[in-house]
ZAVO-610749 format. One record per atom (N, C-alpha, C, CB): residue in one letter; x, y, z. Coordinates in steps of 0.02 Angstrom, whole numbers, padded with zeros to 5 digits, always signed. Glycine has a CB too. Layout:
# residues N
AXYZ
...
This chain:
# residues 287
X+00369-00043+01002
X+00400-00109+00999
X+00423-00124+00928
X+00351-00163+01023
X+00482-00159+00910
X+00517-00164+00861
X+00479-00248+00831
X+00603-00154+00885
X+00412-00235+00824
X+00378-00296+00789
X+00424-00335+00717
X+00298-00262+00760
X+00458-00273+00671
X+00494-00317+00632
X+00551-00364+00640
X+00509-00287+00596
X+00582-00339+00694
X+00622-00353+00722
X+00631-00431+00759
X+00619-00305+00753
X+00545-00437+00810
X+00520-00488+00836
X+00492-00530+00777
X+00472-00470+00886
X+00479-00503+00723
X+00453-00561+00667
X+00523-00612+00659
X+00428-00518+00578
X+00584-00562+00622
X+00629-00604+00594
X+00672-00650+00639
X+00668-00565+00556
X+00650-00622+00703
X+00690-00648+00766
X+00662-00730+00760
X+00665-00602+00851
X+00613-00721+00769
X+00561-00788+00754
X+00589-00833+00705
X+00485-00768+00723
X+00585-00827+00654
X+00600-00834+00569
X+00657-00871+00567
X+00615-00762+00524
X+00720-00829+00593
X+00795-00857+00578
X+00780-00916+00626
X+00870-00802+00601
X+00744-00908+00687
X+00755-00977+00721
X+00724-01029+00700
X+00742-00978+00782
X+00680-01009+00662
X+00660-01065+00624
X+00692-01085+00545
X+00589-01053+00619
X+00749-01064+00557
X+00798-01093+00505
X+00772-01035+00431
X+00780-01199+00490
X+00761-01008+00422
X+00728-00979+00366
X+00766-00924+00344
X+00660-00959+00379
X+00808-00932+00268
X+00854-00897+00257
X+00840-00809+00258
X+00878-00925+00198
X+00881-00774+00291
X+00882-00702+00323
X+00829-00645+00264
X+00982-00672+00328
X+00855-00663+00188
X+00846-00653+00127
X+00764-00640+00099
X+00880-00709+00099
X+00756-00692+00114
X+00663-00720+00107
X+00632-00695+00172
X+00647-00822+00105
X+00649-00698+00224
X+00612-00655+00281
X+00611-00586+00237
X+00660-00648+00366
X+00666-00536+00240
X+00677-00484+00208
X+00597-00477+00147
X+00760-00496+00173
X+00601-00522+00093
X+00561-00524+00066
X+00479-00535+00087
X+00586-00554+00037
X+00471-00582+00138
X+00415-00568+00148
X+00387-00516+00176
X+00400-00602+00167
X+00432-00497+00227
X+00402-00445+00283
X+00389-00362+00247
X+00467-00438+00355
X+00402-00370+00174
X+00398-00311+00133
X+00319-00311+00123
X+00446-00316+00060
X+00280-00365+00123
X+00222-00377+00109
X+00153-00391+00171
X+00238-00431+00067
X+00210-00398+00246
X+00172-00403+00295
X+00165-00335+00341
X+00195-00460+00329
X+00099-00347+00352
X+00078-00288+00373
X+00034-00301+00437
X+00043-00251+00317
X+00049-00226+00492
X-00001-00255+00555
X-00072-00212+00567
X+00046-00250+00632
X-00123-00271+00581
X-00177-00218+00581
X-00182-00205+00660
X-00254-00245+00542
X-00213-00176+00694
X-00276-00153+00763
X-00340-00189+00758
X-00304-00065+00761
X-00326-00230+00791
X-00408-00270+00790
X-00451-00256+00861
X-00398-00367+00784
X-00492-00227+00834
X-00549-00209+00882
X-00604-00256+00901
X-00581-00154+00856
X-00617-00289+00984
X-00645-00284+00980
X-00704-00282+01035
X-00632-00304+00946
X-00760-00311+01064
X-00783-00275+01119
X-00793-00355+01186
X-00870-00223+01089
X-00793-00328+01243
X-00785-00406+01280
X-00712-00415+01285
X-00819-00478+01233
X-00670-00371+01276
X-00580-00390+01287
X-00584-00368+01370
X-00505-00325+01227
X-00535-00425+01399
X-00501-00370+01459
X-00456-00343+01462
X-00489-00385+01510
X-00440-00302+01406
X-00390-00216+01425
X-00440-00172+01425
X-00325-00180+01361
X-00429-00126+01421
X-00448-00058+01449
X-00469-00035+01363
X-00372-00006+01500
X-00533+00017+01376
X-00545+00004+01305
X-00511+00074+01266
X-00635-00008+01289
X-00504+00061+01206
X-00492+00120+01165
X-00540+00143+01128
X-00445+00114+01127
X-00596+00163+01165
X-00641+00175+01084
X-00714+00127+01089
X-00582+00136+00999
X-00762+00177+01049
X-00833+00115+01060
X-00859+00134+00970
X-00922+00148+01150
X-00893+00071+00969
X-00932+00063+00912
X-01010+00101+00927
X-00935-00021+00895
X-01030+00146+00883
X-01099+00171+00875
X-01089+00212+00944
X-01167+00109+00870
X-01143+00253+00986
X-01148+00264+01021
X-01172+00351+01017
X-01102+00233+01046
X-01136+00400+01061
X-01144+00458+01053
X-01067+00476+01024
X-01173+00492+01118
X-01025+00522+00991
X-00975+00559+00998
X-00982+00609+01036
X-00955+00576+00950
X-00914+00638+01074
X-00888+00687+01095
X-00854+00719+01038
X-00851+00673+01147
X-00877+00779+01023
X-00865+00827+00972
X-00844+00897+00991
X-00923+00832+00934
X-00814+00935+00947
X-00783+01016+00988
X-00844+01051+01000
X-00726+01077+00936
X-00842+01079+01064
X-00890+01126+01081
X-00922+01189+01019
X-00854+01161+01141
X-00991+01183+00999
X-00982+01222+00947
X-01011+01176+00871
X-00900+01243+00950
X-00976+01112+00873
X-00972+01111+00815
X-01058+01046+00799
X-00880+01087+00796
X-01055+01073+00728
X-01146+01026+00732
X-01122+00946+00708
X-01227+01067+00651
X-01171+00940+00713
X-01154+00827+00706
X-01168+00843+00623
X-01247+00737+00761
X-01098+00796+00604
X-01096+00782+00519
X-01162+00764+00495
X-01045+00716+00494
X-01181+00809+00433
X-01217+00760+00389
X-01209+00776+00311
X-01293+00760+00409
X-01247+00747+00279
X-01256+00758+00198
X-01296+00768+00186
X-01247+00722+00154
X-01311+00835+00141
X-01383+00839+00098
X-01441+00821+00170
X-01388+00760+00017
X-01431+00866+00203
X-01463+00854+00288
X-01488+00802+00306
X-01517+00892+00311
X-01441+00768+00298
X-01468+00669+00303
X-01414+00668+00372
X-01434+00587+00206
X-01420+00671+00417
X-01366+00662+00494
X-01338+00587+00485
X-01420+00667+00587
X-01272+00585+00474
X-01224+00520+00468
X-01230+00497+00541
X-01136+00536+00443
X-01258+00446+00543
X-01247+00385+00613
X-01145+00397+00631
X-01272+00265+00569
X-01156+00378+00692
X-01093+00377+00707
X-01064+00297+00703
X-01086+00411+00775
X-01000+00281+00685
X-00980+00226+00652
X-00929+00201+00699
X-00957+00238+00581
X-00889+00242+00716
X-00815+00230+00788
X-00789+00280+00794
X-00745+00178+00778
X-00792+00261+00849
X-00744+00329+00889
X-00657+00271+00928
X-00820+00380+00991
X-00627+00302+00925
X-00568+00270+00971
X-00516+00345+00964
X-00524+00179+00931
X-00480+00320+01026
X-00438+00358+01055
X-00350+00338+01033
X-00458+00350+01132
X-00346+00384+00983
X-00283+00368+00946
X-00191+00350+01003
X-00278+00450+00891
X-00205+00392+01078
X-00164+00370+01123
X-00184+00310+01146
X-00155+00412+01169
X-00230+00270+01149
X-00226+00208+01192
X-00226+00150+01125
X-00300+00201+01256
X-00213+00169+01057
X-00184+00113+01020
X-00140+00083+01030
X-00172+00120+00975
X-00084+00030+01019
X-00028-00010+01025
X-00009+00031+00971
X-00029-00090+01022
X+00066+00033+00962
X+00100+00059+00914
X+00104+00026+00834
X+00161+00063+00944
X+00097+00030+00781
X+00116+00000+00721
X+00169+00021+00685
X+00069+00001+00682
X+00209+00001+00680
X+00267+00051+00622
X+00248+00040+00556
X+00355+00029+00621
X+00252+00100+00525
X+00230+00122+00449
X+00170+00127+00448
X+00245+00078+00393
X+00105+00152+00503
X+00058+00181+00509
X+00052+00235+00533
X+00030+00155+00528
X+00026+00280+00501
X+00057+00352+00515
X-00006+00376+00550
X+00082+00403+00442
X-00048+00346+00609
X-00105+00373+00641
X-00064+00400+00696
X-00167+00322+00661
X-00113+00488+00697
X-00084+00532+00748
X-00084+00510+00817
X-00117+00593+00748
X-00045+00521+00859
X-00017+00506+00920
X-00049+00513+00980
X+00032+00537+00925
X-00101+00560+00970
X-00146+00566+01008
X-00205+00581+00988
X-00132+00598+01044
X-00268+00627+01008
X-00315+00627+00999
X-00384+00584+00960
X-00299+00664+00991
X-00436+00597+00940
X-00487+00564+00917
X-00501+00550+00865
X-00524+00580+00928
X-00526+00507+00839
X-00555+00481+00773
X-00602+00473+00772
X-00541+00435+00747
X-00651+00504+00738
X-00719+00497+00730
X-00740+00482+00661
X-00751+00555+00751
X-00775+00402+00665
X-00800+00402+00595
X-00895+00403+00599
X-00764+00322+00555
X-00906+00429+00522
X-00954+00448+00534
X-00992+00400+00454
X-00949+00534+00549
X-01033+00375+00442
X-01061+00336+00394
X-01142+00316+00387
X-01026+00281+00401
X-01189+00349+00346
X-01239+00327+00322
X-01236+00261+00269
X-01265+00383+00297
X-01234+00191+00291
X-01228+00131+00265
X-01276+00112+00195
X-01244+00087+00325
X-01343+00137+00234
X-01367+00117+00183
X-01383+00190+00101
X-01433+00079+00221
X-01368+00246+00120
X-01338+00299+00057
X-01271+00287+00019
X-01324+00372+00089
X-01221+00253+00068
X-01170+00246+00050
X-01169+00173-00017
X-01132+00241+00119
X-01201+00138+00002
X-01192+00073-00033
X-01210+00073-00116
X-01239+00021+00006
X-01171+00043-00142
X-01181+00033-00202
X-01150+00110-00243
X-01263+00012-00209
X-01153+00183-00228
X-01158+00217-00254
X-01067+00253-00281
X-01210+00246-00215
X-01069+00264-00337
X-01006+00298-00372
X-01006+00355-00380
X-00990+00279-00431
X-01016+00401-00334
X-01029+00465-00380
X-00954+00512-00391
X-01094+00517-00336
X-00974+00553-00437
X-00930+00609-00422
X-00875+00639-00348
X-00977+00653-00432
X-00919+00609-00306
X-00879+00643-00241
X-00864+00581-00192
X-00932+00707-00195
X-00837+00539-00203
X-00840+00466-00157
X-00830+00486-00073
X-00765+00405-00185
X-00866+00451-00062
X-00871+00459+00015
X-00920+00533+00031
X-00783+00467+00051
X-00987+00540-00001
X-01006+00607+00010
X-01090+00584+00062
X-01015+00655-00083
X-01079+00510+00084
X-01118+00495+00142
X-01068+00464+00205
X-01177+00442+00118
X-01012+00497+00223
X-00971+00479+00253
X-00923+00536+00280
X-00947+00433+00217
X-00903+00535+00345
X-00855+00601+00379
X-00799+00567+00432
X-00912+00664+00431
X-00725+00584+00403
X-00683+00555+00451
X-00672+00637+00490
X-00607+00508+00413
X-00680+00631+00560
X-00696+00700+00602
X-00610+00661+00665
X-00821+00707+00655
X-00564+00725+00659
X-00519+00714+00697
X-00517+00771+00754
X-00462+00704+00658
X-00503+00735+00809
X-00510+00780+00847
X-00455+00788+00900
X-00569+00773+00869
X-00408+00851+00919
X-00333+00841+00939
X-00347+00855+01023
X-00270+00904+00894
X-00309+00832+01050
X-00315+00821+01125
X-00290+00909+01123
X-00256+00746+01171
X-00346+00916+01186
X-00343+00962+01223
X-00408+01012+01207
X-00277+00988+01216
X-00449+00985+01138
X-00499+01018+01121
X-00542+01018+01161
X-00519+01005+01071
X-00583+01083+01176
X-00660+01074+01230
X-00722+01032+01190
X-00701+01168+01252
X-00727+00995+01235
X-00799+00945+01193
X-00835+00951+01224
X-00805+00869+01177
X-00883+00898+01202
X-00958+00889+01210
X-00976+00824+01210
X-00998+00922+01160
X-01024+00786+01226
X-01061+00733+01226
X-01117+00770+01165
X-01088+00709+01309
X-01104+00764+01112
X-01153+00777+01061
X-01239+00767+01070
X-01130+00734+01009
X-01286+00810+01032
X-01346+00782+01054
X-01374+00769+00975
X-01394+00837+01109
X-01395+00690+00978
X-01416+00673+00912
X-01476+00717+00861
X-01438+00606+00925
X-01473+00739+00809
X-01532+00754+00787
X-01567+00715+00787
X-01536+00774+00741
X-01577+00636+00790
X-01633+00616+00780
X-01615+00540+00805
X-01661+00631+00708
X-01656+00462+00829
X-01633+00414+00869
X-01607+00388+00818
X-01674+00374+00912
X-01638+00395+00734
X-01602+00335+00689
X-01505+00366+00684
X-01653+00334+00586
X-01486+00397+00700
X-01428+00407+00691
X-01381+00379+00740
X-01423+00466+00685
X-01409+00349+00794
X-01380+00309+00871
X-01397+00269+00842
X-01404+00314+00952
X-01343+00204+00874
X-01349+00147+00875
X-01343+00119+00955
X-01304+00124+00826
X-01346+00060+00967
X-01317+00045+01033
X-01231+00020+01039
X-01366-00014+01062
X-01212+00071+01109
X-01142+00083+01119
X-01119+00028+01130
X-01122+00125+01167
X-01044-00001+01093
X-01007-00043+01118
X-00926-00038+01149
X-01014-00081+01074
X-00899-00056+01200
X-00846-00028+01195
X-00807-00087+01173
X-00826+00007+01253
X-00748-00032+01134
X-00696-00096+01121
X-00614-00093+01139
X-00698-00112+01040
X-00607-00157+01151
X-00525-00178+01158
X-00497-00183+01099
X-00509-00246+01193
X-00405-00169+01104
X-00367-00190+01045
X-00312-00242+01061
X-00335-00129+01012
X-00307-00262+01008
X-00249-00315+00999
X-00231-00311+00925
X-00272-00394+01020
X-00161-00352+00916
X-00138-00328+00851
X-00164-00392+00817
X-00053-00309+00841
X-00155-00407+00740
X-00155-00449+00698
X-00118-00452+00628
X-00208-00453+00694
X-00097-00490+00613
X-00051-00499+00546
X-00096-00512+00487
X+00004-00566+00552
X-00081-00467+00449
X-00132-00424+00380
X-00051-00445+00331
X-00162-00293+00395
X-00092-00492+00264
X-00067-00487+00200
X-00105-00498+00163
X-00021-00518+00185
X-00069-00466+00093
X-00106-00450+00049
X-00149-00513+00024
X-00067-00419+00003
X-00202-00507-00015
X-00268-00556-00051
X-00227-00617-00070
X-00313-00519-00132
X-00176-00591-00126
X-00152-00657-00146
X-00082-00683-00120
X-00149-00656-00219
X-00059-00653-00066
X-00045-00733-00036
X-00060-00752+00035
X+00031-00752-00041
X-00130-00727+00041
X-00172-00744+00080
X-00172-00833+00078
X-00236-00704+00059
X-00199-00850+00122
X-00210-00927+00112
X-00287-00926+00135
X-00155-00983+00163
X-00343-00973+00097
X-00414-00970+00090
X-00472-01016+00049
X-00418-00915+00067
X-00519-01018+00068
X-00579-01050+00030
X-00596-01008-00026
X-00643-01059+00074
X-00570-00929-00048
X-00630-00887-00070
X-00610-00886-00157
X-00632-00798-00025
X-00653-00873-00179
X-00661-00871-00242
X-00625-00868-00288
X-00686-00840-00250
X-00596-00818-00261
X-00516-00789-00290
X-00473-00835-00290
X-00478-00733-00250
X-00448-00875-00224
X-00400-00908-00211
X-00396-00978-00269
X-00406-00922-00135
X-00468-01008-00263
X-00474-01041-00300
X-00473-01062-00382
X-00502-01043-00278
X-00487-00996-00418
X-00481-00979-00469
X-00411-00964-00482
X-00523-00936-00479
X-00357-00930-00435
X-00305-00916-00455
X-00247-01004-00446
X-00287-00842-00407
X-00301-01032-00424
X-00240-01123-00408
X-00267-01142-00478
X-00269-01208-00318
X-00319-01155-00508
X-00368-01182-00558
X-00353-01165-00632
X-00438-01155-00541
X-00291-01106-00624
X-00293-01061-00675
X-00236-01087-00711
X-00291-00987-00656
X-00251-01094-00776
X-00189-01128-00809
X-00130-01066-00841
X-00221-01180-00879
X-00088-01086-00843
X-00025-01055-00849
X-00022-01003-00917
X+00031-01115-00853
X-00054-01057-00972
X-00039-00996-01032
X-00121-00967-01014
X-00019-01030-01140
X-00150-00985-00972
X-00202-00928-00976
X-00206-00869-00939
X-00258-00950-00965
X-00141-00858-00895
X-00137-00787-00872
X-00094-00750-00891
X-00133-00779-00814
X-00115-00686-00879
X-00076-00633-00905
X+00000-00621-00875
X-00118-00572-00894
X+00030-00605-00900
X+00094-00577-00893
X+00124-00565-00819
X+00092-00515-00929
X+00059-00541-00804
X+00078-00505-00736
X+00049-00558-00678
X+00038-00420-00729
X+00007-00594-00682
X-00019-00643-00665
X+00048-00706-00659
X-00079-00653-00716
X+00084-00715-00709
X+00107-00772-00723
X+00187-00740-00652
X+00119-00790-00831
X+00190-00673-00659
X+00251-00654-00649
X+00223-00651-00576
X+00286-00590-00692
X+00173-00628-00530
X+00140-00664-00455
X+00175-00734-00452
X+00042-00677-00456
X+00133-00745-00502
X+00148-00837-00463
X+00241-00866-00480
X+00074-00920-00528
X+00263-00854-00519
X+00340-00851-00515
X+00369-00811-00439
X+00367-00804-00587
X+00355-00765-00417
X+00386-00742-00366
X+00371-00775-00294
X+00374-00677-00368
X+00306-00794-00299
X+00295-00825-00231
X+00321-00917-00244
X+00196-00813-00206
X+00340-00944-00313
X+00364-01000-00301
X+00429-00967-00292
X+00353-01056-00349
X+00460-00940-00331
X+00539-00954-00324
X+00580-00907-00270
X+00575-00941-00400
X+00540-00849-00242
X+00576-00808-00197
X+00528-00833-00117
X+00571-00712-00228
X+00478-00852-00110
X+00457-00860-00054
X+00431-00954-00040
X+00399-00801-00049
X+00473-00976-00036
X+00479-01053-00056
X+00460-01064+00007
X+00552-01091-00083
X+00453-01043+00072
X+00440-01055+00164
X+00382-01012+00171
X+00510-01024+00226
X+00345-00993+00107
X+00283-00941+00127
X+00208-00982+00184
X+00243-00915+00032
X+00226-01039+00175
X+00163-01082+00239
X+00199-01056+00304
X+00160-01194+00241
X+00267-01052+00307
X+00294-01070+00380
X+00288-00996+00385
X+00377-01114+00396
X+00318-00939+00340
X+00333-00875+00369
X+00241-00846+00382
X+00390-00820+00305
X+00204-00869+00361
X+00118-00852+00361
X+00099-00877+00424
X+00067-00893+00299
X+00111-00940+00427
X+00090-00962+00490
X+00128-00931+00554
X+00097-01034+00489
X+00188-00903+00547
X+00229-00895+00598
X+00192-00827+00617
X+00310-00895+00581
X+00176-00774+00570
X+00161-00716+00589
X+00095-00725+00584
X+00190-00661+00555
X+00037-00788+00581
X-00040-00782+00639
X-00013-00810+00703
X-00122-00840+00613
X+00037-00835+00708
X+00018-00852+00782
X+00083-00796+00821
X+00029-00956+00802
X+00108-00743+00787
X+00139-00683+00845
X+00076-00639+00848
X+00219-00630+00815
X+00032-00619+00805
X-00016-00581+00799
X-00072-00615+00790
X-00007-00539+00756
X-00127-00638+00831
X-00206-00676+00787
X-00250-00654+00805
X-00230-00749+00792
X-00258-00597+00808
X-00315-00553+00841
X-00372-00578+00788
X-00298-00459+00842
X-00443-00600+00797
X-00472-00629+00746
X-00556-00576+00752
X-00473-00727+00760
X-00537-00505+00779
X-00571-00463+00776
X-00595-00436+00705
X-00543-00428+00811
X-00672-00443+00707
X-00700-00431+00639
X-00689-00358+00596
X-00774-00441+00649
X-00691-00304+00670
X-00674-00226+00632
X-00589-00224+00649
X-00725-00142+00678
X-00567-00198+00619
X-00462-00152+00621
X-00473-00104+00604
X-00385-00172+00567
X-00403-00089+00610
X-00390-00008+00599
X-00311-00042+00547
X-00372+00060+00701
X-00269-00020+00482
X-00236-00026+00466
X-00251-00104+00440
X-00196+00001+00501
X-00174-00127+00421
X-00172-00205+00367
X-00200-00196+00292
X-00229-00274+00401
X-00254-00211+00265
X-00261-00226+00210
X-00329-00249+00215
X-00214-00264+00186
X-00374-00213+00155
X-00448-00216+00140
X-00436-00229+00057
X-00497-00138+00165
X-00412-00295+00042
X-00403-00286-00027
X-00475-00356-00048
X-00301-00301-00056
X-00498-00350-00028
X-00541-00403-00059
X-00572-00376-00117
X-00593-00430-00012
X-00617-00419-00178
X-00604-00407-00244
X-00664-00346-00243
X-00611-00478-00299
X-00701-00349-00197
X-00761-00310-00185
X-00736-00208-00194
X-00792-00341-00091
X-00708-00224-00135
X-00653-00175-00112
X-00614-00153-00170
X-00603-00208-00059
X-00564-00179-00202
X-00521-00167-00243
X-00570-00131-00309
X-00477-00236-00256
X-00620-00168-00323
X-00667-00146-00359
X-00694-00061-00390
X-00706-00175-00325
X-00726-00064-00322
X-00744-00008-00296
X-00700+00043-00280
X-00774-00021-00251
X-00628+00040-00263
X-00584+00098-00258
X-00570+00099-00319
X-00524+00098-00214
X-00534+00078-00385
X-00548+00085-00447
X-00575+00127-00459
X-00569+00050-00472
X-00643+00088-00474
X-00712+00118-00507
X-00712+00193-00476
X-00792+00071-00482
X-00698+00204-00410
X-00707+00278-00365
X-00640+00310-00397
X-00706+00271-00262
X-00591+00315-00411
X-00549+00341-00428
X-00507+00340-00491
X-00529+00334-00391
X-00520+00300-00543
X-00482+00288-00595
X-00545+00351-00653
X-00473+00183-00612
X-00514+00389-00684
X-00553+00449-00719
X-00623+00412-00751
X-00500+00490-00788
X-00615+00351-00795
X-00673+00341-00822
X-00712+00285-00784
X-00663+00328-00891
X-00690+00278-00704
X-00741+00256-00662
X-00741+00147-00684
X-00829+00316-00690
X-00686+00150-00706
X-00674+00071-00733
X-00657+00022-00674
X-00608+00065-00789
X-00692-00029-00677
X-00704-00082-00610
X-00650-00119-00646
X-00790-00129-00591
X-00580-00149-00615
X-00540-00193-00621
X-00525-00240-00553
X-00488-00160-00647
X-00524-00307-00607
X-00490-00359-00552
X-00444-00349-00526
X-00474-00414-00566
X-00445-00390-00455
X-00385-00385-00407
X-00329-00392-00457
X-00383-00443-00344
X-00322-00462-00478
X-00266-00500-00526
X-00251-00431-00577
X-00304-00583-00578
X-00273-00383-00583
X-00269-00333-00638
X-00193-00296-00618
X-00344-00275-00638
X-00153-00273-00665
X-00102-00231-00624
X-00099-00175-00601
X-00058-00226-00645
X-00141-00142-00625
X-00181-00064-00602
X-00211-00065-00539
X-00244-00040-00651
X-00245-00134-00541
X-00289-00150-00473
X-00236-00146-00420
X-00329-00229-00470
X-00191-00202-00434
X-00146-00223-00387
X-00124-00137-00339
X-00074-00267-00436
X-00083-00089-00400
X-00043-00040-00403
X-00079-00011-00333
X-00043+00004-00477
X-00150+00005-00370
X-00186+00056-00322
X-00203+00029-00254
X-00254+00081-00353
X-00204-00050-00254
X-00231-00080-00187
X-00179-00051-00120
X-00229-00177-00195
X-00123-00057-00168
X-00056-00063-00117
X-00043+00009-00083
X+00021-00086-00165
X-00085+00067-00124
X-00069+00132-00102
X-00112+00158-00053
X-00067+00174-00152
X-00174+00106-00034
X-00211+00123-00026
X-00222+00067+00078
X-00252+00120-00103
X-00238+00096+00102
X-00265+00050+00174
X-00320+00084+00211
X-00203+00038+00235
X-00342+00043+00245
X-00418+00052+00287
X-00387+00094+00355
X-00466-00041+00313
X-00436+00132+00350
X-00436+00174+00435
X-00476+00158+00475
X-00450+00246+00441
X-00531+00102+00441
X-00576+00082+00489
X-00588+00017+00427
X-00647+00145+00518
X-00582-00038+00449
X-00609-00098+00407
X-00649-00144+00451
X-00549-00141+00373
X-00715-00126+00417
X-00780-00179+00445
X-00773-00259+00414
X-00866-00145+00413
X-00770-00297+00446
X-00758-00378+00380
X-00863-00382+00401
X-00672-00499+00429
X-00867-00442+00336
X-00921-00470+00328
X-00944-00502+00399
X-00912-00515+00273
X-00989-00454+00416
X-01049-00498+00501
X-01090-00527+00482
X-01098-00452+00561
X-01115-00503+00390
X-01191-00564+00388
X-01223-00513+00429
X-01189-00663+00433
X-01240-00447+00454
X-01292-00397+00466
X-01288-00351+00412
X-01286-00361+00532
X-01317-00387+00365
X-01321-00335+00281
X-01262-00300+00265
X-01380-00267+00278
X-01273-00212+00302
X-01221-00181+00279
X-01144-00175+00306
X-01244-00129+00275
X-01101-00181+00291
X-01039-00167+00310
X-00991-00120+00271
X-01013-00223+00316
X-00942-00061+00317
X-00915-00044+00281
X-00828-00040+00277
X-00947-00002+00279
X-00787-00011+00242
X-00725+00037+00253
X-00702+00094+00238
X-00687+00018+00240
X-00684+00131+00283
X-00667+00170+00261
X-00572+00171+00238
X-00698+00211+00304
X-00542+00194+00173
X-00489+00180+00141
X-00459+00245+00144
X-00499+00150+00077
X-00406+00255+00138
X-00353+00322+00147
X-00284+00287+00099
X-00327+00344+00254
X-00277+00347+00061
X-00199+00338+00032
X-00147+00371+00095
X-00187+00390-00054
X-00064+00330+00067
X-00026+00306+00139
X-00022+00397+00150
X+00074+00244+00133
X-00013+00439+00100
X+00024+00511+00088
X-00031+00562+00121
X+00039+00531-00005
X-00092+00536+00114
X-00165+00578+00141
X-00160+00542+00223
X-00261+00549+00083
X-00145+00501+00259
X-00132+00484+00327
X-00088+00511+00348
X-00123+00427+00341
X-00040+00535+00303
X+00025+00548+00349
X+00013+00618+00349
X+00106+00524+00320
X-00023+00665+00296
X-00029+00733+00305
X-00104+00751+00321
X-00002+00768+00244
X-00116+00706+00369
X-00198+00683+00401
X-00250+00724+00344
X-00217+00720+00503
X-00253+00713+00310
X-00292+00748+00252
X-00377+00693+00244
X-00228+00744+00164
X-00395+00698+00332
X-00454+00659+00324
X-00523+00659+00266
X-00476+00671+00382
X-00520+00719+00244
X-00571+00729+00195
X-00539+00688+00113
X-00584+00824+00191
X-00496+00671+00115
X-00471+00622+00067
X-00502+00541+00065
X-00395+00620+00083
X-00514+00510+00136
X-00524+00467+00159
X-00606+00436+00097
X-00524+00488+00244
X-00606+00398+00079
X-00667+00373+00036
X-00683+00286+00078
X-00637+00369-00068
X-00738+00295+00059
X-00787+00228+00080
X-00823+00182+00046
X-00833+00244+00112
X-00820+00126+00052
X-00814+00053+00032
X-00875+00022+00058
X-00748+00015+00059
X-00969+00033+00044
X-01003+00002+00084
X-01045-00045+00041
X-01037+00048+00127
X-01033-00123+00065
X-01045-00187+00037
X-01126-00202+00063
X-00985-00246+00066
X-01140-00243+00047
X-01202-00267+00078
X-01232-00350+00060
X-01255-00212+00053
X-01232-00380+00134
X-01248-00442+00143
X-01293-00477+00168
X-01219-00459+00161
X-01356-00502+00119
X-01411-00497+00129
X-01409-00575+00191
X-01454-00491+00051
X-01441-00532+00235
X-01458-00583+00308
X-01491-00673+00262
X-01552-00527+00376
């Protein structure tokens, strides 16, 4: 389905010059919101057992067996354009939450396994090494949702507030040159925001695709990838650079059950499925 298409269709009828659509929709993005209790047909379950290739042993690290995290079935997604997830077969994510958290090491994502698996492979119903690695199975439904970026998100959060609060000669360059573009090039940004939650409002806590840029997030991919391991703010332009190259293949939001995670992929490592590229993002929110 030609979703950009149906955005601006929307847009012009709401009087909104052709120009500034153009401009926003450079910045809007659609996620897969998962989640369980839908009535479609499901794609995919949270926790449970995987089906894995005949043969092959259940991921782990440093013989620590990774819990299974989601599985879904890459043919029964809805389509996204400019998401380059394969057309068919499986996705298996695999995540030890609480090894994963907090930690920077050398090898990011080295308590974590994105396991793809192409239709037509012989499987298995896997047999756990051990019960802590099961969780209880959920299945889930999809629907789409409209994903933009942190700052021109609209919000209560920390960020948002600090960036209204923030006086003019006190931001940087690049800061000052944000807030110039969203006054003077996106002057209908309430109407074109609001227009695209209510074509897309899937208000599902896990996705697949959109944007995991929260400051937590942005943080932590930095710190995991910049050589001397340096934590920069979102508002940073390095931050920004890398946020934008970067999207979730699986994004957990905050449940308030401690740990949550994501897993992040650059756009060039999705498109040449280079799952072992894939690094992980695990937060923790104390009940």
């Amino acid at each position: 389905m030609d979703h950009q298409g149906e955005f601006r269709r929307a847009a012009l009828g709401l009087g909104i010059p052709d120009d500034e659509i153009s401009r926003f929709s450079r910045h809007l993005r659609l996620a897969i919101g998962l989640s369980g209790g839908g009535d479609g047909s499901p794609v995919g379950h949270i926790g449970g057992l995987p089906r894995l290739p005949v043969g092959m042993k259940w991921p782990s690290a440093e013989d620590i067996p990774l819990p299974l995290f989601l599985s879904v079935d890459c043919g029964a997604l809805p389509g996204v354009d400019g998401f380059d997830l394969p057309a068919d077969g499986t996705l298996l994510f695999f995540v030890h939450q609480e090894m994963d958290f907090g930690e920077l090491r050398a090898d990011p994502g080295q308590y974590a396994r994105v396991v793809y698996v192409p239709d037509g492979t012989e499987t298995a119903v896997a047999e756990p090494p051990g019960p802590a690695c099961v969780s209880e199975r959920i299945d889930v439904c999809a629907e789409l949702r409209a994903d933009l970026p942190l700052w021109l998100e609209e919000g209560e959060e920390d960020w948002h507030e600090f960036w209204e609060d923030l006086e003019w000669d006190d931001m940087s360059p690049f800061q000052q040159q944000l807030a110039r573009y969203m006054e003077r090039e996106l002057p209908h940004l309430d109407e074109l925001r609001s227009l695209a939650y209510g074509l897309w409002s899937s208000g599902a806590y896990l996705a697949i695709g959109g944007y995991a840029d929260d400051e937590t997030t942005v943080g932590s991919i930095t710190a995991k990838t910049l050589a001397k391991g340096e934590w920069l703010s979102y508002l940073d332009e390095d931050a920004f650079r890398l946020a934008s190259e970067w999207l979730p293949l699986a994004n957990e939001g905050r449940t308030y059950t401690e740990y949550y995670t994501k897993f992040m992929i650059r756009h060039g490592d999705l498109a040449a499925a280079r799952w072992d590229k894939a690094l992980t993002v695990t937060n923790f929110e104390a009940p």
